[in-house]
C-alpha positions as MATLAB code, in Angstrom:
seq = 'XXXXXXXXXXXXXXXXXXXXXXXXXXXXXXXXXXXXXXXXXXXXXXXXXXXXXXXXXXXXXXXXXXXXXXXXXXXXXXXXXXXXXXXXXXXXXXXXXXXXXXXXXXXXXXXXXXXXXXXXXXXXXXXXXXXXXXXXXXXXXXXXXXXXXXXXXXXXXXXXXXXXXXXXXXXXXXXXXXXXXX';
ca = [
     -11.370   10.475   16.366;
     -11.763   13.859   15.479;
      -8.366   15.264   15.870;
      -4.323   14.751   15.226;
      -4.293   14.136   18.830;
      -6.868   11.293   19.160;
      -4.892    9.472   15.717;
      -1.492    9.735   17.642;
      -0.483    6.134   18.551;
      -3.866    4.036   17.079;
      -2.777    1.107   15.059;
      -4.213    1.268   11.954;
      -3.982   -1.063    9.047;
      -2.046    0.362    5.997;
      -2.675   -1.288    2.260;
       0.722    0.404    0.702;
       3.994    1.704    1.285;
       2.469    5.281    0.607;
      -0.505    5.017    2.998;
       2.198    3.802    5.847;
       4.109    6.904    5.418;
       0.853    8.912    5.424;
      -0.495    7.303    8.094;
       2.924    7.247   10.072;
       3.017   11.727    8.973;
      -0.307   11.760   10.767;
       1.192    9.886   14.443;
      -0.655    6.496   13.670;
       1.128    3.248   14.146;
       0.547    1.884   10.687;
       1.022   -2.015   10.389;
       0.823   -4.370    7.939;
      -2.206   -7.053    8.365;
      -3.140   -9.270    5.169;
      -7.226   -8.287    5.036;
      -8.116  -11.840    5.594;
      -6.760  -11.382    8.730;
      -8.004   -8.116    9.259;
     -11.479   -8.701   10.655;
      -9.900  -10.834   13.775;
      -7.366   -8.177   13.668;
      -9.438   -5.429   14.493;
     -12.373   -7.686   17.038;
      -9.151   -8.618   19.322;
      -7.833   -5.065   19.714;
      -4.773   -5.485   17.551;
      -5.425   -2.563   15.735;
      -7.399   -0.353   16.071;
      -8.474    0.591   12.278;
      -7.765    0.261    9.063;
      -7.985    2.517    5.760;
     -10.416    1.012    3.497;
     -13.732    2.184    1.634;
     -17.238    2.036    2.502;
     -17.871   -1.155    0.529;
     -15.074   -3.170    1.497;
     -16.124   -2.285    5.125;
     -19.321   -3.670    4.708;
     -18.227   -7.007    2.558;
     -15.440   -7.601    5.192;
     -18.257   -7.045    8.053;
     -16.168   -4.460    9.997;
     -19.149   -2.335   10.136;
     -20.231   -4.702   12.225;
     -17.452   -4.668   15.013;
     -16.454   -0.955   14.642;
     -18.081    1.769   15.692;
     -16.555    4.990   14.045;
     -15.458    5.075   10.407;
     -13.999    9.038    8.857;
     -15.013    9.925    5.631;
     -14.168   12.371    3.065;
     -10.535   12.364    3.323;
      -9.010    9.808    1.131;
      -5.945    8.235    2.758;
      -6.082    5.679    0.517;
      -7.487    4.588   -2.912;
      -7.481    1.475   -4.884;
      -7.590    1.756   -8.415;
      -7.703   -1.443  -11.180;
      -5.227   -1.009  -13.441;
      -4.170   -3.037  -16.486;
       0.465   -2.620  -17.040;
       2.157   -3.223  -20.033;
       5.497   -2.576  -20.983;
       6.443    0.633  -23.734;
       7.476   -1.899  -26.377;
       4.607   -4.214  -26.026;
       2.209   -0.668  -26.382;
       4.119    0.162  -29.249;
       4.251   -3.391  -30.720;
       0.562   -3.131  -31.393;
      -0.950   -1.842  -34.364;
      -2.555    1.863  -33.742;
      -6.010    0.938  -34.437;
      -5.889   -1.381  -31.601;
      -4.011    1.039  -29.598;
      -6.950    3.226  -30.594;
      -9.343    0.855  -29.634;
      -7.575    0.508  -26.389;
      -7.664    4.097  -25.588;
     -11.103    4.474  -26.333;
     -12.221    1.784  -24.052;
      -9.867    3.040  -21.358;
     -11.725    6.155  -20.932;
     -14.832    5.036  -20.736;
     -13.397    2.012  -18.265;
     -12.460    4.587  -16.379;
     -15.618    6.683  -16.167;
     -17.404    3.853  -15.515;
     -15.382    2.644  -12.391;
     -15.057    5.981  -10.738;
     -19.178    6.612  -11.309;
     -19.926    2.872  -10.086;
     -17.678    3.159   -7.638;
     -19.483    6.113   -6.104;
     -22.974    4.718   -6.495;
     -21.360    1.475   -4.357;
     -19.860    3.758   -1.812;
     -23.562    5.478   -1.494;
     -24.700    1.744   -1.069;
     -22.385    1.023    1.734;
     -22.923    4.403    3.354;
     -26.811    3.549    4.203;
     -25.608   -0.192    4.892;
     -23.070    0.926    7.635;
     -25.276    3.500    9.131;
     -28.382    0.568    9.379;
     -25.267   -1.595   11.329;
     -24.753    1.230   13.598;
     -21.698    2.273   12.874;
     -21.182    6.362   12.992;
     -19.189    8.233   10.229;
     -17.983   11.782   10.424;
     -15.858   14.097    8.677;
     -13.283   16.739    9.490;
     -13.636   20.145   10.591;
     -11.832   22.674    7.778;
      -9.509   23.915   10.398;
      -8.545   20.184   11.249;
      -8.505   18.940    7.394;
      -5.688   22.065    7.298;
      -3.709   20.270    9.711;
      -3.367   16.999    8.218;
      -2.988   18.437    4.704;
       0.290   20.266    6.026;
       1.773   17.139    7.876;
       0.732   15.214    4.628;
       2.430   17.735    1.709;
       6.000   15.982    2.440;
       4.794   12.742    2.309;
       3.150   13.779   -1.669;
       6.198   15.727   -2.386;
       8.148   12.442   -1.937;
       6.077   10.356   -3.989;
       5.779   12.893   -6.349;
       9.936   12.834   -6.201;
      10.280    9.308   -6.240;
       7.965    8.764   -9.502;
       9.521   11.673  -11.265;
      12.705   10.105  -10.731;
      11.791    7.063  -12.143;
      10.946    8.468  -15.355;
       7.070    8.554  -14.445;
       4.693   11.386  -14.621;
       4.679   11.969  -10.823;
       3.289   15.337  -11.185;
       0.787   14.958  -13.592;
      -0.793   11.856  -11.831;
      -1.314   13.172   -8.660;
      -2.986   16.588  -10.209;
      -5.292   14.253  -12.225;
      -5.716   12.049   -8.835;
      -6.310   15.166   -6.980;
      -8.625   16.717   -9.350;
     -11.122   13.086   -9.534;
     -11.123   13.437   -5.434;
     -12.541   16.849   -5.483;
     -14.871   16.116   -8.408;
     -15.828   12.763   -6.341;
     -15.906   13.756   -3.142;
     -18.609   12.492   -0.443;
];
């Protein structure tokens, strides 16, 4: 799959409501499969992909059964985040919110560096199980960027409007793909 054309109508697997609408901008069929079902999923032709990374492609064994996987265009990302509410933050005292921050940037470091040592891991892993990765061309990269934009505007929207830093986030998200990329 190469082109717009070739995506129209595959059923792929989608891991959040944001992917879905991505994936759904793009002319997939995006359904919802729980990954323990996903490896059955995909050997029995009910879909025909899924969005996932390199690792989890080779710990799941679907480099195993599929034969084409598309890198360097991040559908989807997973991230490990710790939530806490704005009066539990500010019931803490600073120095441990100081502590906190601290560790939270380097946490974060960390996982995006490890993260791309893994994914070079699993990159040589599914090549030895035969499975073939490609990128885009530019020109096609252009097209699903401008099918994509509304689909960011709206989340962008929809977090802003519930009091978040929609903006902000996906600049910073945007800025760790390009600094990250494969």
């Amino acid at each position: 799959m190469t082109t717009l054309e070739e995506l129209k109508g595959l059923k792929i697997r989608y891991p959040s409501v944001t992917t879905k609408l991505a994936l759904e901008a793009l002319g997939a069929t995006a359904i919802s499969i729980p990954p323990p079902e996903l490896f059955n999923a995909i050997n029995t032709g009910i879909l025909d992909g899924t969005c996932a990374s390199p690792g989890y492609l080779v710990l799941s064994k679907l480099c195993e059964i599929m034969k084409y996987s598309l890198t360097g265009y991040p559908i989807s990302l997973g991230a490990n985040i710790v939530l806490m509410t704005q009066k539990t933050w500010d019931s803490l005292p600073k120095d441990v919110q100081a502590i906190m921050k601290e560790l939270n940037a380097k946490a974060k470091s960390d996982y995006i560096e490890e993260g791309k040592r893994q994914d070079e891991i699993a990159a040589k892993q599914i090549k030895a199980a035969g499975m073939e990765t490609y990128g885009l061309f530019p020109e096609e990269l252009k097209r699903w960027e401008k099918l994509l934009q509304p689909v960011i505007d709206q989340w962008i929207s929809d977090t802003e409007k519930a009091g978040l830093p929609g903006k902000k986030a996906f600049e910073i998200a945007r800025s760790l793909v390009e600094k990250y990329k494969r």
